[in-house]
N, C-alpha and C positions, 0 to 999 in steps of 0.2 A: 300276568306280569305287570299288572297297572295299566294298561294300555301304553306302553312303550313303544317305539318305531321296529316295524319289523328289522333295519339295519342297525337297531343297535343291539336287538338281542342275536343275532347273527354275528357283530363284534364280538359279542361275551363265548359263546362258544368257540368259534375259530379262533379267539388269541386265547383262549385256555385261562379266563380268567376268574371264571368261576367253575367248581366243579357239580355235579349231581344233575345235569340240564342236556336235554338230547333238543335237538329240533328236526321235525318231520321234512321229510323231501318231499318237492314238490315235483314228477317228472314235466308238467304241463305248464310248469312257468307262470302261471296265472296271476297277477298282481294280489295283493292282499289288501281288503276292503274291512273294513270296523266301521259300523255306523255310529258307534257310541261315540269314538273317538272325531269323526265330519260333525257331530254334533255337537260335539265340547270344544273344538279347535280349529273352525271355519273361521278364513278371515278372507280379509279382501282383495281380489286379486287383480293383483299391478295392470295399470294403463300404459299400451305405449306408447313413448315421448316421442316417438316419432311418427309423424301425420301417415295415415291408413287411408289411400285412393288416390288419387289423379289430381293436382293444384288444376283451377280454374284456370281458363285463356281469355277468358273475355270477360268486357263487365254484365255482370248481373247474371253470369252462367251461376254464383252460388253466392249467396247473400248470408251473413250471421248476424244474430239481433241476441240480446238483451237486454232486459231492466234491472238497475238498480234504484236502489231507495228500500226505506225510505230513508231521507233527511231527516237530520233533527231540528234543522229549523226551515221553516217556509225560505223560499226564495222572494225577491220583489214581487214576483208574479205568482205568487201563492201555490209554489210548484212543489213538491218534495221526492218525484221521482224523474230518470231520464231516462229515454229509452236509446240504444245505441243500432245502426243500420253498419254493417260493414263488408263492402265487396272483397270477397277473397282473392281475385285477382290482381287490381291496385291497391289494395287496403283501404279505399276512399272511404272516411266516416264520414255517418250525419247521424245527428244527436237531435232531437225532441224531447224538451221538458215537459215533465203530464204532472198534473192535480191526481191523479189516483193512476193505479195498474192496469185499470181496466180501458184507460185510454189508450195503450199500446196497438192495440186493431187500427183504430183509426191511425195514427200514425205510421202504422205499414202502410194503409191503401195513398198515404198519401207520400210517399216516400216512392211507392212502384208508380203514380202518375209521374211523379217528376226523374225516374229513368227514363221512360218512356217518352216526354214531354225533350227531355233537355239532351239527353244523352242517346237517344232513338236505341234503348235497350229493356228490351224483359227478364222479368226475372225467371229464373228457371228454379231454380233449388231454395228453400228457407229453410235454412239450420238454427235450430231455436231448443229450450228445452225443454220440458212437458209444465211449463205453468198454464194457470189457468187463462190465462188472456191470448195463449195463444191454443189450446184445443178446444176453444168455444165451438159450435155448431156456425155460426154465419161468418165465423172466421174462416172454418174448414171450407163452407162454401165459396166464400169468397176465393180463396186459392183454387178451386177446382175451376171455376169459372174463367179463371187469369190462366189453367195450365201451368201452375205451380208446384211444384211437387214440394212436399213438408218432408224433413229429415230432421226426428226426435233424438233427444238422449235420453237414455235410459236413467231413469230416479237418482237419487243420489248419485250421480256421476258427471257434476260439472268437467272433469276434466277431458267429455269427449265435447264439451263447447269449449275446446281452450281459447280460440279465436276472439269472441266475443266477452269471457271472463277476463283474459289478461285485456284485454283494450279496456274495458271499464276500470277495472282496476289500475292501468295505469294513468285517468283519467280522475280519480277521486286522487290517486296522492300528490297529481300536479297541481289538484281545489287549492288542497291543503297546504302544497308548496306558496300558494301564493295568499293565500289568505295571511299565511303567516310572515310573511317577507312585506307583504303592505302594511299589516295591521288593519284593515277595514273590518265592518265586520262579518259575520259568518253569513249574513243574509243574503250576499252577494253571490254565493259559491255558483249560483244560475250563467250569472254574468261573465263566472270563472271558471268555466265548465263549455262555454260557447267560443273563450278565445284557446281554452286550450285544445278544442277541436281543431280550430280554424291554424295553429298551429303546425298538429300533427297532422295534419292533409299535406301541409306544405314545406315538410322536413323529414329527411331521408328514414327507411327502414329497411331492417333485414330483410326482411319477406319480397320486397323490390327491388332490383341490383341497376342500380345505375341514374335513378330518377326519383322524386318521389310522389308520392300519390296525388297529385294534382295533377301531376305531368303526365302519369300513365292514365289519368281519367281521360282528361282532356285535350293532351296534346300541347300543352302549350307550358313553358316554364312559370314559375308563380311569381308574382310580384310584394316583396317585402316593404317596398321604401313608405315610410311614416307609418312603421310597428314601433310604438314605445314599450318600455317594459309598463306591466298592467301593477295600475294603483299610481302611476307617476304622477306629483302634483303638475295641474294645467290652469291655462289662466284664458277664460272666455269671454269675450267684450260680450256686453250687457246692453241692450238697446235703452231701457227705463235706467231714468236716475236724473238728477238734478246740476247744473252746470256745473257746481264745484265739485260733485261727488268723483266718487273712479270710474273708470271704465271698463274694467273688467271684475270675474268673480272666479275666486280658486276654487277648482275642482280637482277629481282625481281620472284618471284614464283610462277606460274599460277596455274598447277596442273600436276595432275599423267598421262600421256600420254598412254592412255588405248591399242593403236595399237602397242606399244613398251614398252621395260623398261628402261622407264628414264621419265624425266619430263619435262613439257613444261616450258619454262623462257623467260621474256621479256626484252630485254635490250633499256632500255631509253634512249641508245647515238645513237641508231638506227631504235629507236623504231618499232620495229618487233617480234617476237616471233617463238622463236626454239626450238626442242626439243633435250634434255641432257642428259648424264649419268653421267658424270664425275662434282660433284654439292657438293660443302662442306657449312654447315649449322655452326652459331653460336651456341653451344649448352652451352654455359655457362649461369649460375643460373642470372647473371646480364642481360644478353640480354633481348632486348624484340622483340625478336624471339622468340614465344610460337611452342611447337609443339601439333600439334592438334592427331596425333596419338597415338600407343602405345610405339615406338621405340626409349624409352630413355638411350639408351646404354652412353649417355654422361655425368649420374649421377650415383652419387653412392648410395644404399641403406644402412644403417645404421639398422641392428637390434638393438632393448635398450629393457631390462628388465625393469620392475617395480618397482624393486630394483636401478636401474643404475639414477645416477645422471641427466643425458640427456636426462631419458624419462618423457613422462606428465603423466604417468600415475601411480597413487599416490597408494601404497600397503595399504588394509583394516585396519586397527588396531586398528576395536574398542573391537575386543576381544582377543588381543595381553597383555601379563600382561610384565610391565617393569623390564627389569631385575637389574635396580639401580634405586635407590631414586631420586626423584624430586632435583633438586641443591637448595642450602638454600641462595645462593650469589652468586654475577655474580663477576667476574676478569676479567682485562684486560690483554691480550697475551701477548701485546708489537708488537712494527715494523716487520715484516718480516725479516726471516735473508738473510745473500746476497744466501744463496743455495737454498733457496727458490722462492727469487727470479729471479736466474736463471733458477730455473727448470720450472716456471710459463713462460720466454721469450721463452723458447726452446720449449714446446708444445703449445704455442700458435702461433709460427710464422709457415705465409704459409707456405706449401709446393712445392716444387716445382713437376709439373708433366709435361708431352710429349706435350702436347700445352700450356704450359703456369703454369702460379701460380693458384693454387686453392685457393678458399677464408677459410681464417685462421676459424677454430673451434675450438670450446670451449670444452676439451679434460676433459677427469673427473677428472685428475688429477688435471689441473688445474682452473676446479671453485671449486673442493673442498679446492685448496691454498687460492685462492679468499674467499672462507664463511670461511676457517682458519683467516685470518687477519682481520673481521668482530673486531672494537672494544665490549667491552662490551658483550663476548659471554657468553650465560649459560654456565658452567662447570658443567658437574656431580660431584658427591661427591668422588665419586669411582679418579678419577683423580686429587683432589684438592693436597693433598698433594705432589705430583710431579711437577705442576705446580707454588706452593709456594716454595719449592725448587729450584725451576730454578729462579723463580723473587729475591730470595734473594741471588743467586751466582752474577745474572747478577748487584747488588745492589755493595757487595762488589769489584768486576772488576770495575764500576763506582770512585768508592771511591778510590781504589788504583791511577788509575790513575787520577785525582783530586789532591789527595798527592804528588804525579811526576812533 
């Protein structure tokens, strides 16, 4: 029958759709086996999407690693591979850039001193997947000695390393997000590759509920303030230069330089990267300088009441009773007078402040001048008469002068 599926030649006779055709009874039930057919129609059989054992309690009860690369271009540091360490407990990453694959060993042994070292943790489990840098002979030893037990995946089947594949993976297209959002060039992705680590340590994930992997490594909440967005231009006072020259030179923003206080910045006329302290930031509402942290010391906050002309937020009054009558006719005001309208030029023009002009705000006094000179405004009744008073002095001054 061509190698058909045994249920569908079993269709063909019980719905009587072809005639001439018996099929044998089996009384033993026995499944029915075709090698021809395992051999012509083997495929590959589905992974489950849902994780198979016991999630980790502690750090370094089960560690995930791999490498990517290579790069297509060298990094500053002449790197084109990275290697990824990730506790499955708090998802804590650390990333090591390597010159080749084969530097991956070393990078584990020095990744398990600094649990041990910082965190007073060993590691128990390494989930990794059968490359070569990790079934070496002085590698295997190396974990036998430490009490590490190795947990492989089987060939072709990254997806029992999903751990380690989706984290690198979402790690090269944040390179990419930002390579392309700066414009710098591609050389940098080392530099782009170290904040977007230092990022996701310290911003929430599924796999953590309540914290995120800082907090659950270490105990303590992480500190954002003076995170710029990466590639932002910066401006560095310059010690060398001559009395009339400037004092500072434009850079671009790498990140927060973890081994010191200051930050790493790359200058594009030398294209290199150093790290800084002395680093002044655009913080005006115009820039597109964002800052990505909390240390907005370069705006000011405005409290507004409900009440206040400025704020959005509108007071209740559907059980407010009006204390005057509905107006029965609207009047027109008339022009602004010149005091009005100076008082309107003088709170509205900038101010001037210690770096510069602030951008002009609309002060309450004057958009409540502005909704004053609205032609055609309702008048209460309560005010009619005073305002027919003034239209008909400013009536006779008209006419006086007329007569003149």
């Amino acid at each position: 029958m061509g190698h058909i599926s045994p249920g569908t030649a079993r269709n063909l006779v019980e719905n009587k759709f072809v005639t001439g055709l018996r099929l044998e009874y089996s009384p033993t039930g026995d499944p029915f086996f075709c090698e021809s057919c395992v051999y012509a129609k083997a495929t590959r059989k589905s992974v489950p999407k849902v994780r198979e054992g016991e999630r980790a309690s502690t750090f370094g009860q089960e560690i995930h690693s791999n490498v990517w690369g290579p790069a297509p271009i060298e990094s500053k540091c002449g790197k084109r591979y990275y290697v990824t360490h990730i506790d499955d407990c708090s998802r804590l990453t650390h990333l090591t850039l390597l010159r080749k694959k084969g530097e991956a060993p070393d990078a584990y042994k020095d990744f398990d001193v600094w649990c041990e070292t910082q965190l007073d943790a060993r590691i128990k489990i390494l989930n990794s997947d059968r490359g070569g840098e990790y079934t070496g002979d002085d590698f295997d030893k190396y974990l036998k000695s430490r009490g590490t037990v190795q947990k492989l995946n089987v060939h072709d089947t990254p997806q029992q390393a999903g751990v380690a594949e989706r984290r690198n993976r979402t790690i090269a297209e944040r390179i990419r997000a930002l390579l392309h959002a700066s414009g710098l060039p591609k050389s940098l992705w080392g530099e782009a590759a170290h904040h977007v680590v230092w990022l996701l340590n310290r911003t929430p994930t599924k796999a953590v509920k309540g914290k995120t992997p800082f907090e659950a490594a270490f105990g303590k909440k992480p500190n954002l303030s003076g995170v710029w967005e990466w590639g932002d231009k910066v401006w560095v006072r310059v010690e060398a230069g001559n009395k009339l020259g400037g004092r500072v030179r434009e850079g671009r923003w790498m990140e927060i330089d973890e081994k010191s206080k200051g930050v790493r910045v790359y200058w594009p006329d030398k294209r290199n990267v150093t790290v800084e302290r002395n680093v002044y930031y655009d913080q005006t509402c115009s820039s597109v300088s964002r800052l990505e942290g909390e240390d907005w010391n370069g705006f000011i906050q405005v409290e507004t009441k409900p009440d206040s002309p400025d704020s959005d937020v509108k007071p209740d009054i559907s059980d407010a009773k009006p204390d005057v009558p509905p107006p029965k006719y609207e009047i027109d005001p008339g022009p602004p007078s010149a005091a009005e309208e100076s008082t309107s030029e003088i709170e509205t023009r900038p101010k001037r402040t210690r770096n510069g002009f602030s951008a002009p705000r609309k002060t309450p006094a004057a958009k409540s001048s502005a909704t004053k000179h609205a032609s055609w405004r309702k008048v209460s009744c309560k005010y009619q008469e005073s305002i027919i008073s003034t239209l008909l002095h400013r009536l006779r001054v008209c006419h006086r002068f007329g007569q003149s």
